[in-house]
DSSP file (Angstrom, degrees, kcal/mol; ACC not computed):
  #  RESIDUE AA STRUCTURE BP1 BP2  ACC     N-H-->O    O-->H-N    N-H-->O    O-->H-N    TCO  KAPPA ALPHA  PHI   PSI    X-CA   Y-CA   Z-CA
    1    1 A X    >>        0   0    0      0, 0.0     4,-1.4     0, 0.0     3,-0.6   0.000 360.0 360.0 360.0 -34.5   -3.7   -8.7  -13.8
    2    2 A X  H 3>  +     0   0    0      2,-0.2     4,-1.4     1,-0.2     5,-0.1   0.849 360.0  60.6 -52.9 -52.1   -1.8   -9.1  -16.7
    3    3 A X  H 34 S+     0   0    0      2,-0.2    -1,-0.2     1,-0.1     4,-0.0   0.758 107.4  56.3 -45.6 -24.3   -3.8   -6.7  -18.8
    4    4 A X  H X> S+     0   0    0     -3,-0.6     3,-3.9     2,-0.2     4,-1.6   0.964 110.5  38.2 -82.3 -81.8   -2.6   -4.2  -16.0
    5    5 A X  H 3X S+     0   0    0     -4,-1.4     4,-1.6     1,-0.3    -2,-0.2   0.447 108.1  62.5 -88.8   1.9    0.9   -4.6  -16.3
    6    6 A X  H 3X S+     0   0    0     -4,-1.4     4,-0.9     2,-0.2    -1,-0.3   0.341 104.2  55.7 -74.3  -4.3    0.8   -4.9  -20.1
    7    7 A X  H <> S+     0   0    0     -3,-3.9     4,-1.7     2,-0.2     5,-0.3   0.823 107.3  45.4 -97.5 -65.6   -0.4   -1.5  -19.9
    8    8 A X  H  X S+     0   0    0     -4,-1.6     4,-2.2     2,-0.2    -3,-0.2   0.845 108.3  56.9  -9.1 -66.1    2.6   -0.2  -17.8
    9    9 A X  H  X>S+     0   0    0     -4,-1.6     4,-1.5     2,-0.2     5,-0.5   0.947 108.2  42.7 -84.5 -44.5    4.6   -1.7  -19.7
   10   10 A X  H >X5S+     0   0    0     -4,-0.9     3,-3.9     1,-0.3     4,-3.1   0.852 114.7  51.2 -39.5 -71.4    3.3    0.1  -23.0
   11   11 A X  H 3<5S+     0   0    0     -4,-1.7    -1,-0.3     1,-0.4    -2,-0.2   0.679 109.0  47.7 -37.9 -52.8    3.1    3.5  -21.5
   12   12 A X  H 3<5S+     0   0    0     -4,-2.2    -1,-0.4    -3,-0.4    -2,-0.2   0.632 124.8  34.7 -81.7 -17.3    6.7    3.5  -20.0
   13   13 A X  H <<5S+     0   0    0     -3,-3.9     2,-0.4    -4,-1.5    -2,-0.3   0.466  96.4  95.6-124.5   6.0    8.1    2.3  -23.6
   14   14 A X     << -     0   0    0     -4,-3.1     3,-0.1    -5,-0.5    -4,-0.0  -0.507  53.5-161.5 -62.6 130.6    5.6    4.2  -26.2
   15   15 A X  S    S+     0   0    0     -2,-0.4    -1,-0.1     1,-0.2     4,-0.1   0.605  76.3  75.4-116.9  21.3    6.8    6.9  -27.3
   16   16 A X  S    S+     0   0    0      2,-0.1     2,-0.3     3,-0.0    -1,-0.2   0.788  84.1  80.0 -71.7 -15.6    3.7    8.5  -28.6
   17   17 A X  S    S-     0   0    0     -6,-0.2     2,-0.5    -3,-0.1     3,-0.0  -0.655  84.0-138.8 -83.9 140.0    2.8    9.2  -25.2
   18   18 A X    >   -     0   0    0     -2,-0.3     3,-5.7     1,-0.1     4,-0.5  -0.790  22.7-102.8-109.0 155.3    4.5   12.0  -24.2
   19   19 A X  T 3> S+     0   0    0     -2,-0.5     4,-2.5     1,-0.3     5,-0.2   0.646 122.0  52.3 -43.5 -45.4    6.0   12.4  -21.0
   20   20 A X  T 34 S+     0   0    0      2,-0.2    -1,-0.3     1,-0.2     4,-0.3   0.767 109.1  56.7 -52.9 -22.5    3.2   14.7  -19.4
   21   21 A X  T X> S+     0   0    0     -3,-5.7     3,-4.1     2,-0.2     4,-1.7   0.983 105.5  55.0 -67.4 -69.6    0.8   11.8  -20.7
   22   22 A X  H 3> S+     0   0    0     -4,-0.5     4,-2.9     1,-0.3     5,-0.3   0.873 112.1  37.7 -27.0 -76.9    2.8    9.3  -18.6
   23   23 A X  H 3< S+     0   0    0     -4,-2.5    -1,-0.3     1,-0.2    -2,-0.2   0.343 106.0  60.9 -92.1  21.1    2.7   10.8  -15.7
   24   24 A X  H X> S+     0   0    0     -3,-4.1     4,-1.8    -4,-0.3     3,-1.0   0.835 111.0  51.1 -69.4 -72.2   -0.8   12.0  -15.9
   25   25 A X  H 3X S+     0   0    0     -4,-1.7     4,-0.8     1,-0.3    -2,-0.2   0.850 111.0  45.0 -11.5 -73.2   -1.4    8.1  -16.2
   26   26 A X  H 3X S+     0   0    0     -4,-2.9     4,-1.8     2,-0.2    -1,-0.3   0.764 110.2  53.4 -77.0 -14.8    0.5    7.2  -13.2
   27   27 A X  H X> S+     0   0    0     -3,-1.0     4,-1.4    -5,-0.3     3,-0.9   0.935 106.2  49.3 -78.6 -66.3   -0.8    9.7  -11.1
   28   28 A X  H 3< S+     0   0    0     -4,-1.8    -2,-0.2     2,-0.2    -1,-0.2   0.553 113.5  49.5 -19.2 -21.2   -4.2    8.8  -11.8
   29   29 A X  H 3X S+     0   0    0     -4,-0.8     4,-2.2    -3,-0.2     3,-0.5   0.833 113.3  53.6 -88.4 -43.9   -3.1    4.5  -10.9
   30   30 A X  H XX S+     0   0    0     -4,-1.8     4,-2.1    -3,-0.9     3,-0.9   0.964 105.8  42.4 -72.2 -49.5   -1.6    6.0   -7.9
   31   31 A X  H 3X S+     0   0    0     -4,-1.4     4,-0.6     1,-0.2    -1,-0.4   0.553 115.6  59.3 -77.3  20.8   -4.6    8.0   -6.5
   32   32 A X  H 3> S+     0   0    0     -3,-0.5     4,-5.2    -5,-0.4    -2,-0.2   0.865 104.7  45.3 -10.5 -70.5   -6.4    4.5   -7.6
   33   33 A X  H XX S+     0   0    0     -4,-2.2     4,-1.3    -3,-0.9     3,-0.7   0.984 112.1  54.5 -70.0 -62.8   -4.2    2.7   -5.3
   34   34 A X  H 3X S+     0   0    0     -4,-2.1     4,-1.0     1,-0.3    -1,-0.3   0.686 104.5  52.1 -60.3 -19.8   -5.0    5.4   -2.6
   35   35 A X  H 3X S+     0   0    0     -4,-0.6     4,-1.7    -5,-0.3    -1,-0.3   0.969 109.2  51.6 -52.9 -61.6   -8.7    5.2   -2.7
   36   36 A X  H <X S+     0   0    0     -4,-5.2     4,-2.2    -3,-0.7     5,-0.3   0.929 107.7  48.2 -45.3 -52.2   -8.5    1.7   -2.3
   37   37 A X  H  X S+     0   0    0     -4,-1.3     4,-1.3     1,-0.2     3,-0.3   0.904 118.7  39.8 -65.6 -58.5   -6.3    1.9    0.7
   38   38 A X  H  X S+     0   0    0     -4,-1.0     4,-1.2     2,-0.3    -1,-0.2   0.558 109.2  63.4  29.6 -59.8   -8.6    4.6    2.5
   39   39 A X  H >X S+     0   0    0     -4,-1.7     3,-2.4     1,-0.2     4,-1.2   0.984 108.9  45.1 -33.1 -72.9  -11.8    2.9    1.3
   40   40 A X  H 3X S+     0   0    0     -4,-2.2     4,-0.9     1,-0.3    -2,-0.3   0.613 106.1  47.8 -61.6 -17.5  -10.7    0.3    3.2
   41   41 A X  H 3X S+     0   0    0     -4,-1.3     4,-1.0    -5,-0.3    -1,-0.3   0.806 115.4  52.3 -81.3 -16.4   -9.6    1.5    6.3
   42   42 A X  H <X S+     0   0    0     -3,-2.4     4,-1.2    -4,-1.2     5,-0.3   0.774 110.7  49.6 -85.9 -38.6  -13.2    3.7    6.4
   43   43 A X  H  X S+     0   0    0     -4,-1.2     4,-1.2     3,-0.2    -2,-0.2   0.639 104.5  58.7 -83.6  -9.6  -15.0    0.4    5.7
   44   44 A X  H  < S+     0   0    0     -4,-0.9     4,-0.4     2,-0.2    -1,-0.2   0.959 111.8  40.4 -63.0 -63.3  -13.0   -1.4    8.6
   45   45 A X  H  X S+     0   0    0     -4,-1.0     4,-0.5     1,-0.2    -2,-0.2   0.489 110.4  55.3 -38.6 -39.8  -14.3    1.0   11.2
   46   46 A X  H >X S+     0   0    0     -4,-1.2     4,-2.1     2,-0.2     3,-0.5   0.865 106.0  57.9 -75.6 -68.9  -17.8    1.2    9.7
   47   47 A X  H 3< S+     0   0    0     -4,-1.2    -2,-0.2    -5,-0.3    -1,-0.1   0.671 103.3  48.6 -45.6 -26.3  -17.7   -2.6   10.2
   48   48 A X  H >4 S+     0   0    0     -4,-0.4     3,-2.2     2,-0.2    -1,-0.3   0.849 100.8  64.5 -90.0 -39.2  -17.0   -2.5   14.0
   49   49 A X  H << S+     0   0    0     -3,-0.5    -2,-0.2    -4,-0.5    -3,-0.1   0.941 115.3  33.8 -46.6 -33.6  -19.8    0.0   14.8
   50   50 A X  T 3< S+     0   0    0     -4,-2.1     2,-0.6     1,-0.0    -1,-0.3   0.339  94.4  91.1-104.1  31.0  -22.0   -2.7   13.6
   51   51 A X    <   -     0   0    0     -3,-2.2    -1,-0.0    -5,-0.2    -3,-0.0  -0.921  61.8-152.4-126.1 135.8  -20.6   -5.7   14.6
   52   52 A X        +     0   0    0     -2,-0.6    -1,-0.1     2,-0.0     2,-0.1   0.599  66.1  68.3 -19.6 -64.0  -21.8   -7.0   18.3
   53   53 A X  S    S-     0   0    0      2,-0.1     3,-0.1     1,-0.0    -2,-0.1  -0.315  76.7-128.5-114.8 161.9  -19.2   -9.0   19.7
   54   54 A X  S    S+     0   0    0     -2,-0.1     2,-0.3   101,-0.0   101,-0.1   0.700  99.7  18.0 -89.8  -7.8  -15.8   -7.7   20.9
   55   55 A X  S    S+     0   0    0     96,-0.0     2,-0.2     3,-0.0    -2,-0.1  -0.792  76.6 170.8-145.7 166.1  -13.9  -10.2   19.1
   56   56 A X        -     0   0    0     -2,-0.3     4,-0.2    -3,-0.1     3,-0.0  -0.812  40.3-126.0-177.6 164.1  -15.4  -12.2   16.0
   57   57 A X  S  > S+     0   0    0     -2,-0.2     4,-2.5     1,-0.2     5,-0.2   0.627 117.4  58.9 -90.1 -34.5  -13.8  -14.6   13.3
   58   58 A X  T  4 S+     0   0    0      2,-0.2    -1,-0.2     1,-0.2    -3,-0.0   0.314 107.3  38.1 -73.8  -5.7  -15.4  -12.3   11.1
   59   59 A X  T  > S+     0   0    0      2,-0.1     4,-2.0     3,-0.1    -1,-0.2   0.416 110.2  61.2-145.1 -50.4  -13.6   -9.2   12.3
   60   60 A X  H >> S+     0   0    0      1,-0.2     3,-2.2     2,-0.2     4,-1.8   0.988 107.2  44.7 -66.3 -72.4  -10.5  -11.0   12.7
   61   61 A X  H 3X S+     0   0    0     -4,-2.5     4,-2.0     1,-0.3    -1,-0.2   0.877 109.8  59.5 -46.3 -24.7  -10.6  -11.8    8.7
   62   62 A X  H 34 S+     0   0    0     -5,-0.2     4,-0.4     1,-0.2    -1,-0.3   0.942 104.0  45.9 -84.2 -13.9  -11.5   -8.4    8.2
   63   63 A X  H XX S+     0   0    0     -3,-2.2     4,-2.0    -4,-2.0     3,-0.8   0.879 110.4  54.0 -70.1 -45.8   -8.4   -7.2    9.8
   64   64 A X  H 3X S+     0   0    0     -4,-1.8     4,-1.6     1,-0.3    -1,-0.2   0.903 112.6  43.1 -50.1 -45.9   -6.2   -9.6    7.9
   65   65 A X  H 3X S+     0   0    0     -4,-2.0     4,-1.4    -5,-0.5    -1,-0.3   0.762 106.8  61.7 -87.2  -0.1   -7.6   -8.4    4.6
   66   66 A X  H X> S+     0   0    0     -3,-0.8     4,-2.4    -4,-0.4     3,-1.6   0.952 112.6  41.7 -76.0 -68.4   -7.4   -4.5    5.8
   67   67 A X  H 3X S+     0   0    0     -4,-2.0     4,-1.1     1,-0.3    -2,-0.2   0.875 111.0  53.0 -66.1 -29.4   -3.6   -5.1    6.1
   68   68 A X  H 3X S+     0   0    0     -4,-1.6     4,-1.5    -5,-0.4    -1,-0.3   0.959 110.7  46.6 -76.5 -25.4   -3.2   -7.1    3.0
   69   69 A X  H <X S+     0   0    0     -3,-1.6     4,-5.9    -4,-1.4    -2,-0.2   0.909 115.6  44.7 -75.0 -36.9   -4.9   -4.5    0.7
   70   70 A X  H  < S+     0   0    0     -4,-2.4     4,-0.4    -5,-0.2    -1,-0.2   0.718 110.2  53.1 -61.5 -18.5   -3.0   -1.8    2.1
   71   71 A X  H >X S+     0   0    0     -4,-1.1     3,-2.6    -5,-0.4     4,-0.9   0.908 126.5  34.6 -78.5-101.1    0.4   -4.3    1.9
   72   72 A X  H 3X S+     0   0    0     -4,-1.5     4,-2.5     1,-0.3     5,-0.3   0.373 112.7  52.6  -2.7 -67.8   -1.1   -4.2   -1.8
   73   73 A X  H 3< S+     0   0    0     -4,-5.9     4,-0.5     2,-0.2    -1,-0.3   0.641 115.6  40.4 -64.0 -27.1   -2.4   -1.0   -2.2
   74   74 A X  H X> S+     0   0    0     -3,-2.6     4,-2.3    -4,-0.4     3,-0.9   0.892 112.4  63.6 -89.3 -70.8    1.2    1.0   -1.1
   75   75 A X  H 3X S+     0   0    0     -4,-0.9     4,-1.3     1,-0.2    -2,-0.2   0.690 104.6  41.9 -11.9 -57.6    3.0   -1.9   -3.2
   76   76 A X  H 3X S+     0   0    0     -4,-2.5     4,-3.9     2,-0.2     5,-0.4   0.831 114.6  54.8 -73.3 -31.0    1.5   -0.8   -6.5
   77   77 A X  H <> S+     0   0    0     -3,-0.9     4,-0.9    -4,-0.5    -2,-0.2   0.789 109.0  45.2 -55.2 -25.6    2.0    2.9   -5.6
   78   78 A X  H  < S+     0   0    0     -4,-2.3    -1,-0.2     2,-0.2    10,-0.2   0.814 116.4  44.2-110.4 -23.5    5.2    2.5   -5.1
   79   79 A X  H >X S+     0   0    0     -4,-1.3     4,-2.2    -5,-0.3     3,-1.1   0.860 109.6  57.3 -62.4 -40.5    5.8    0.3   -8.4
   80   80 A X  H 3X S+     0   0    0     -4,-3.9     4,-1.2     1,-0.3     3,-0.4   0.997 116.9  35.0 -56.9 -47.6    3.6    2.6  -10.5
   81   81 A X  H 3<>S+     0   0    0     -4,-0.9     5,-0.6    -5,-0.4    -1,-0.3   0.574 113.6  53.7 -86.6   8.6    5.9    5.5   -9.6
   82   82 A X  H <45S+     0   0    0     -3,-1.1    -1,-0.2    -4,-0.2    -2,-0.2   0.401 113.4  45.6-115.4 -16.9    9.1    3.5   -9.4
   83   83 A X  H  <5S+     0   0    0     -4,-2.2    -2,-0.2    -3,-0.4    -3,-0.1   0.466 106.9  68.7 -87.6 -16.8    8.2    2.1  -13.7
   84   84 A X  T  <5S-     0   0    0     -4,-1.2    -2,-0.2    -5,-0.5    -3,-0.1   0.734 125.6-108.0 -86.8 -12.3    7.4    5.8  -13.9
   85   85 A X  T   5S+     0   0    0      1,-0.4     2,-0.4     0, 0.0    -3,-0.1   0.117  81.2 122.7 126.4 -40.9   11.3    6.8  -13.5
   86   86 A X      < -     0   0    0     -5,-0.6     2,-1.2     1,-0.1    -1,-0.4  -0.565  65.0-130.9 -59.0 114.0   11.1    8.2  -10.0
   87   87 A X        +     0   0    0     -2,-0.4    42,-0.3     1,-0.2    39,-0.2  -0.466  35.8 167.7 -56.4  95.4   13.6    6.3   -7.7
   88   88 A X        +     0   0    0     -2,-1.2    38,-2.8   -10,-0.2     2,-0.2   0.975  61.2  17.7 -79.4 -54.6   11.4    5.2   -4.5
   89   89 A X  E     -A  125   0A   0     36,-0.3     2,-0.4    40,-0.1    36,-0.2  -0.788  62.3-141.9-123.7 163.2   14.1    2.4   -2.7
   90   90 A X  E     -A  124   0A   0     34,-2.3    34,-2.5    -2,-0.2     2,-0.4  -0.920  17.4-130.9-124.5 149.0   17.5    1.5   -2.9
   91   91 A X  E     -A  123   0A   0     -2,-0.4    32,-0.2    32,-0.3    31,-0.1  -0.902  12.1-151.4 -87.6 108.3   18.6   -1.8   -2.8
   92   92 A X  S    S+     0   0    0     30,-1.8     2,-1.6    -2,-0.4    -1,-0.2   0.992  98.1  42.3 -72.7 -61.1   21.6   -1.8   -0.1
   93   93 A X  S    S-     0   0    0     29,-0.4     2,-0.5    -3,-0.1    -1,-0.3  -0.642 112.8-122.5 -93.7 109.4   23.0   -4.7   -2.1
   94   94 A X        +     0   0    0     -2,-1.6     2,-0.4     1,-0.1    -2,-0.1  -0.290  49.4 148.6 -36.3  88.7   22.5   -3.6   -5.1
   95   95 A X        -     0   0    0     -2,-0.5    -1,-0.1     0, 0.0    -2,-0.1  -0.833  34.9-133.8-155.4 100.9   20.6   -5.3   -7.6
   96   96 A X        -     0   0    0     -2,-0.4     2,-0.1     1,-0.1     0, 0.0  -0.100  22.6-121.8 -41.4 137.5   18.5   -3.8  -10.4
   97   97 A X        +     0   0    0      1,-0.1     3,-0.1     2,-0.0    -1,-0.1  -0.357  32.2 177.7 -32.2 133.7   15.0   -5.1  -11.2
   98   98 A X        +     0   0    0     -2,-0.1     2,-0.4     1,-0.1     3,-0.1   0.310  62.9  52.3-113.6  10.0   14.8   -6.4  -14.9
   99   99 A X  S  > S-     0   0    0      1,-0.3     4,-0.8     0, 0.0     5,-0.4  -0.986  77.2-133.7-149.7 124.7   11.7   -7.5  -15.1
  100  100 A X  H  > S+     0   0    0     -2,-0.4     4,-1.3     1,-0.2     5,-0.5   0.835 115.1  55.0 -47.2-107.1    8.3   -5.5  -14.2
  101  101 A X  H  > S+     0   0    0      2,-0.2     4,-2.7     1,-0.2     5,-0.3   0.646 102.8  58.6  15.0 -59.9    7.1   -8.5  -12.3
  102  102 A X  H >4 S+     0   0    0      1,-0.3     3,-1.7     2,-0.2    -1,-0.2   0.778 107.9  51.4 -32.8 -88.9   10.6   -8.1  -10.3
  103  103 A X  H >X S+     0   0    0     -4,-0.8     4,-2.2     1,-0.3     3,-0.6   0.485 105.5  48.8  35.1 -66.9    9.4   -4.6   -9.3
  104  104 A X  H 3X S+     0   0    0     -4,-1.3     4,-1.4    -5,-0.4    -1,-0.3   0.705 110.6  49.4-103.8 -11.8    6.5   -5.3   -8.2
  105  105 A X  H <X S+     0   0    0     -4,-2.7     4,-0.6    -3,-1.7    -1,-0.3   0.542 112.6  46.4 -93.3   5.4    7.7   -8.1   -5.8
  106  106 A X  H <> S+     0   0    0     -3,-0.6     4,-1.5    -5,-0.3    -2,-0.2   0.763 114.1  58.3-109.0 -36.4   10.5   -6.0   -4.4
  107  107 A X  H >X S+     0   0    0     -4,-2.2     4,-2.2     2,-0.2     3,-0.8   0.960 115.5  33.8 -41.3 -71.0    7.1   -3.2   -4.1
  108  108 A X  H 3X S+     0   0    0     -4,-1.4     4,-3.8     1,-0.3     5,-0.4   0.844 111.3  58.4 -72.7 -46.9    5.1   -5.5   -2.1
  109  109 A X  H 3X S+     0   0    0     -4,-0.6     4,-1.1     2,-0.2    -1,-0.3   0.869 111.5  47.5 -54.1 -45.4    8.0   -7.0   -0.2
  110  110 A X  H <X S+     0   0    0     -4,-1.5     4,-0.6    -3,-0.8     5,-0.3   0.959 112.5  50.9 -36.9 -66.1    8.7   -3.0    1.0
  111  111 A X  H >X S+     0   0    0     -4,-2.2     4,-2.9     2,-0.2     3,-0.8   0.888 108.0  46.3 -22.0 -72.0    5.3   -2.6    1.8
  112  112 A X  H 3X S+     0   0    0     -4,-3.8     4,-2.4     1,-0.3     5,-0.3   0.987 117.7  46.9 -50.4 -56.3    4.9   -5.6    4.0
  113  113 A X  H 3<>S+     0   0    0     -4,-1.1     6,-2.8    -5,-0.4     5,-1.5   0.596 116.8  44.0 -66.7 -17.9    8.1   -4.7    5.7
  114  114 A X  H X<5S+     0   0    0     -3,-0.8     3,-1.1    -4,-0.6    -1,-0.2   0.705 108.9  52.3 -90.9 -63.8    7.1   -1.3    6.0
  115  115 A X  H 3<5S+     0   0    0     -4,-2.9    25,-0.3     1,-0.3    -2,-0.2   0.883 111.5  48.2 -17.7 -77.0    3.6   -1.7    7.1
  116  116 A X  T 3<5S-     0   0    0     -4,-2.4    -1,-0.3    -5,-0.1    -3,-0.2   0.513 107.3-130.9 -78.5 -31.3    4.7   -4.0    9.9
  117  117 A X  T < 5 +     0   0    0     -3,-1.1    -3,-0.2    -5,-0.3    -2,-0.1   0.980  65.3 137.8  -4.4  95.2    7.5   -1.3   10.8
  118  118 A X      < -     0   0    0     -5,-1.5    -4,-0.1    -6,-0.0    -5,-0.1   0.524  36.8-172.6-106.6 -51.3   10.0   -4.4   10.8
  119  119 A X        +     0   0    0     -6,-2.8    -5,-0.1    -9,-0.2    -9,-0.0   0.960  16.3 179.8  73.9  64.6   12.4   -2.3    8.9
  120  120 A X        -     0   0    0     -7,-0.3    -1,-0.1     3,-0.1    -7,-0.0   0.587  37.8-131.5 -98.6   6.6   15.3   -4.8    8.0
  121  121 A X  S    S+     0   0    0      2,-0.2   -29,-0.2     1,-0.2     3,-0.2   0.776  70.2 121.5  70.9  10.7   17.0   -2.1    6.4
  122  122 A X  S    S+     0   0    0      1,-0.2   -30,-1.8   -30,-0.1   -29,-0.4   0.735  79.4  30.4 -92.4  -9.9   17.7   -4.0    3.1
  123  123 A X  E    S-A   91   0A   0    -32,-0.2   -32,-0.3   -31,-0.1     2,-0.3  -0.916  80.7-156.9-146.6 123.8   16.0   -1.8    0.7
  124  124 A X  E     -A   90   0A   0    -34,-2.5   -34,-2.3    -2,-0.4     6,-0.1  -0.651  20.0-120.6 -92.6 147.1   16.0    2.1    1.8
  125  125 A X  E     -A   89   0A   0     -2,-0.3   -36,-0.3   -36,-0.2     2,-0.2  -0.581  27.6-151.4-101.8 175.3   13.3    4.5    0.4
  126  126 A X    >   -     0   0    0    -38,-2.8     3,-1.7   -39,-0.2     2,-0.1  -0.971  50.3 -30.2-130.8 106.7   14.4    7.7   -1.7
  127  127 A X  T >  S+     0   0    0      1,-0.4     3,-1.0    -2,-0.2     4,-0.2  -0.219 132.8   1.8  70.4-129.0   12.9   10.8   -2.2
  128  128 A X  T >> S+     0   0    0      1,-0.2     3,-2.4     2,-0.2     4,-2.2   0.973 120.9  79.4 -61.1 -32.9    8.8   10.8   -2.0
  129  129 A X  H <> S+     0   0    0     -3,-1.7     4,-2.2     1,-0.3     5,-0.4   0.885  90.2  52.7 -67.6 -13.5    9.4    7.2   -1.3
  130  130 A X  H <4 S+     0   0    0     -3,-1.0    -1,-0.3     2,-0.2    -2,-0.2   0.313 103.6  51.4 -94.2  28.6   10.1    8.4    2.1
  131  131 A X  H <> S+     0   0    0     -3,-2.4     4,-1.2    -4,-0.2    -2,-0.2   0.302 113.8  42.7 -76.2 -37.0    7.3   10.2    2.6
  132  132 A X  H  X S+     0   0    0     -4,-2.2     4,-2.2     2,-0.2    -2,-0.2   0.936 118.7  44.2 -90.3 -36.5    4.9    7.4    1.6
  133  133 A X  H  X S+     0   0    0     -4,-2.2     4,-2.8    -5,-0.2     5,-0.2   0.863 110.8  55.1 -50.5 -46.4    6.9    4.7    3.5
  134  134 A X  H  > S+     0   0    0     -5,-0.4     4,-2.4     2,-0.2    -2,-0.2   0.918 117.8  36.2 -52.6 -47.9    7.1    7.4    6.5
  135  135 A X  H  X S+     0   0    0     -4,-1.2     4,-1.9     2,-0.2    -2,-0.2   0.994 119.7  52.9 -74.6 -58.3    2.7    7.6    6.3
  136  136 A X  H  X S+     0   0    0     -4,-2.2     4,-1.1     1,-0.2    -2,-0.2   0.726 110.0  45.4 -29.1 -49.6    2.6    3.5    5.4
  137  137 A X  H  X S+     0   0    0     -4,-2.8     4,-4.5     2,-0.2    -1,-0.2   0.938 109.5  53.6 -72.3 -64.6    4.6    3.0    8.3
  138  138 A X  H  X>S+     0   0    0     -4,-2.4     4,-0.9     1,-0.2     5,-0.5   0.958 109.2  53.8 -33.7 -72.4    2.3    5.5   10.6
  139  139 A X  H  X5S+     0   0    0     -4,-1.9     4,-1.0     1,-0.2    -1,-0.2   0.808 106.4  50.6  -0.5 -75.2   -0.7    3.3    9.4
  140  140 A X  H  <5S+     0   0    0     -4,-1.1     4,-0.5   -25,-0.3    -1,-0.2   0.733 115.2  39.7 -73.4 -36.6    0.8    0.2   10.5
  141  141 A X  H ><5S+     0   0    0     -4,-4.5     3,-1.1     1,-0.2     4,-0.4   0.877 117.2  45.6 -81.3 -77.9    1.6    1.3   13.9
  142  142 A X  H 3X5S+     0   0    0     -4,-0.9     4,-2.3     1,-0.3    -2,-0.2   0.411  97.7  71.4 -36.5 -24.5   -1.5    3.3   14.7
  143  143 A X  H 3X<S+     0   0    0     -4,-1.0     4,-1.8    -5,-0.5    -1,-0.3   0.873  95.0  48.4 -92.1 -24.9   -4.1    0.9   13.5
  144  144 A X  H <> S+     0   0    0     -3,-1.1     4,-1.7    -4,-0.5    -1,-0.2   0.844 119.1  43.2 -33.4 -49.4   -3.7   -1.9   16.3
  145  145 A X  H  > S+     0   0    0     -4,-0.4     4,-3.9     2,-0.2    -2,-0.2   0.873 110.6  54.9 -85.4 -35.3   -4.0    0.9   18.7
  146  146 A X  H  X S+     0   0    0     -4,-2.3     4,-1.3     1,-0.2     5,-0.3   0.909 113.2  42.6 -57.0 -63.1   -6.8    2.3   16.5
  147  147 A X  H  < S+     0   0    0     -4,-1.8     4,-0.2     2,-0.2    -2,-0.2   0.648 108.3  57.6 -39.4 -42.3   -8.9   -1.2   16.8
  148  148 A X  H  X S+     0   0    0     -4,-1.7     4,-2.2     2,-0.1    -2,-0.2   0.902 109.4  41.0 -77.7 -44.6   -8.4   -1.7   20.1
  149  149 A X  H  < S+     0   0    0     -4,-3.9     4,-0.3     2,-0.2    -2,-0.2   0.743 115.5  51.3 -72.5 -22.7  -10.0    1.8   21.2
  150  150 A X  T  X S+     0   0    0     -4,-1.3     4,-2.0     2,-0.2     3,-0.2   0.730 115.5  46.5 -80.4 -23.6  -13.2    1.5   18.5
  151  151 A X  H  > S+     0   0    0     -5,-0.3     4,-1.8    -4,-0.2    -2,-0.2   0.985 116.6  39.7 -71.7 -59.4  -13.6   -2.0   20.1
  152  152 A X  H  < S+     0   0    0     -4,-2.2    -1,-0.2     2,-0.2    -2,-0.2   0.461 115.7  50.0 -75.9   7.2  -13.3   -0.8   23.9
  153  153 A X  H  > S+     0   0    0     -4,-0.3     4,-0.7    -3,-0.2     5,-0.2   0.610 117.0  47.4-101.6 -48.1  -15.5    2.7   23.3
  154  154 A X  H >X S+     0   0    0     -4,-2.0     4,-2.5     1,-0.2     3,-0.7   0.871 115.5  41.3 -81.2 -19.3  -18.1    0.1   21.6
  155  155 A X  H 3< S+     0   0    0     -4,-1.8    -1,-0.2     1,-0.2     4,-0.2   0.889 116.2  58.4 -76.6 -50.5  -17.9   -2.3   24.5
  156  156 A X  H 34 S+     0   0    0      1,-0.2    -1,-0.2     2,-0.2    -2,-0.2   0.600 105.1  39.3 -12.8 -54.5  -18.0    0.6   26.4
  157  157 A X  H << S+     0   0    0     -3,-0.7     2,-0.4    -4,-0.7    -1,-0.2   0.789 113.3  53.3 -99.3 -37.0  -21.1    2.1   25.4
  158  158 A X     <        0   0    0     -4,-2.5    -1,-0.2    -5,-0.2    -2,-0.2   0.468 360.0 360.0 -73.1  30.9  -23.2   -1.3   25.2
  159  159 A X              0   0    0     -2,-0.4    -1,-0.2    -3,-0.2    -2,-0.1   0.083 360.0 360.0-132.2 360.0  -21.7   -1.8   29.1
C-alpha cells in the first residue's frame, strides 16, 4: 500500500509528467477502482444463484465484504481525483488535508457515510463529487432491497 501512495505522491509533484499525463494516470486508478467495485457487486449475485440456503454465514461475510470494497473502492476514487486537483468535498468546518494519508481517511470516511446514506452533513461533495456520491449513495440503498429479492425469487423457484 505504500508503494501506491508513493506513486501518487510522485505523479502529483513531478513535473516531468505533464498535466495530460496526470490525469491520464488518474483516470486509469479511477476506472481501477470502478472495476473493482462492479466486479464485486457481479460476483455477489453470482454467489446467491449458487448458494442453497436462504441465509448462510457464508453469504452474510460476503455481504460485509461487498460493502467494505465498495466503502473502499469509492474512497480511493474519490482520493485519486481529489490528489489530482479536482475538489470532490468540502469540509463544513474547514480543515485542509496535509497529508495524503489525511485524504484518504477523510475519502473512506465519505464513502462509509455515503454508502450507508447516513449523511451527517459534515463534509459536502462538489462538482463530479456529487455525481459519484449521488450513484454511491444509490448503491447503498438499492442493494438490501436488491439481496432480499435474489434471495426470495431463489427461494422461490426451489419452493
Amino acid at each position: 500500500m505504500l508503494w501506491i501512495r508513493n506513486l501518487l505522491l510522485d505523479l502529483c509533484c513531478l513535473s516531468s509528467f505533464g498535466q495530460r499525463s496526470r490525469w491520464i494516470i488518474f483516470i486509469l486508478l479511477s476506472l481501477i477502482a470502478l472495476a473493482i467495485i462492479f466486479g464485486s457487486l457481479k460476483q455477489i449475485f453470482t454467489s446467491l444463484e449458487e448458494e442453497q440456503k436462504i441465509f448462510s454465514f457464508h453469504l452474510f461475510i460476503s455481504v460485509l465484504l461487498l460493502y467494505t470494497i465498495i466503502t473502499i473502492g469509492f474512497g480511493l476514487l474519490y482520493s485519486v481525483l481529489s490528489v489530482g486537483g479536482l475538489e470532490i468535498f468540502h469540509d463544513v468546518p474547514a480543515a485542509s488535508s496535509e497529508t495524503w494519508m489525511e485524504e484518504v481517511s477523510r475519502s473512506m470516511y465519505f464513502s462509509g457515510v455515503t454508502l450507508f446514506t447516513v449523511g451527517y452533513g459534515d463534509l459536502l461533495p462538489l462538482g463530479l463529487g456529487r455525481w459519484l456520491a449521488l450513484f454511491e449513495a444509490m448503491i447503498g440503498y438499492a442493494l438490501p432491497a436488491a439481496l432480499v429479492m435474489k434471495v426470495w425469487l431463489h427461494d422461490k423457484g426451489n419452493s
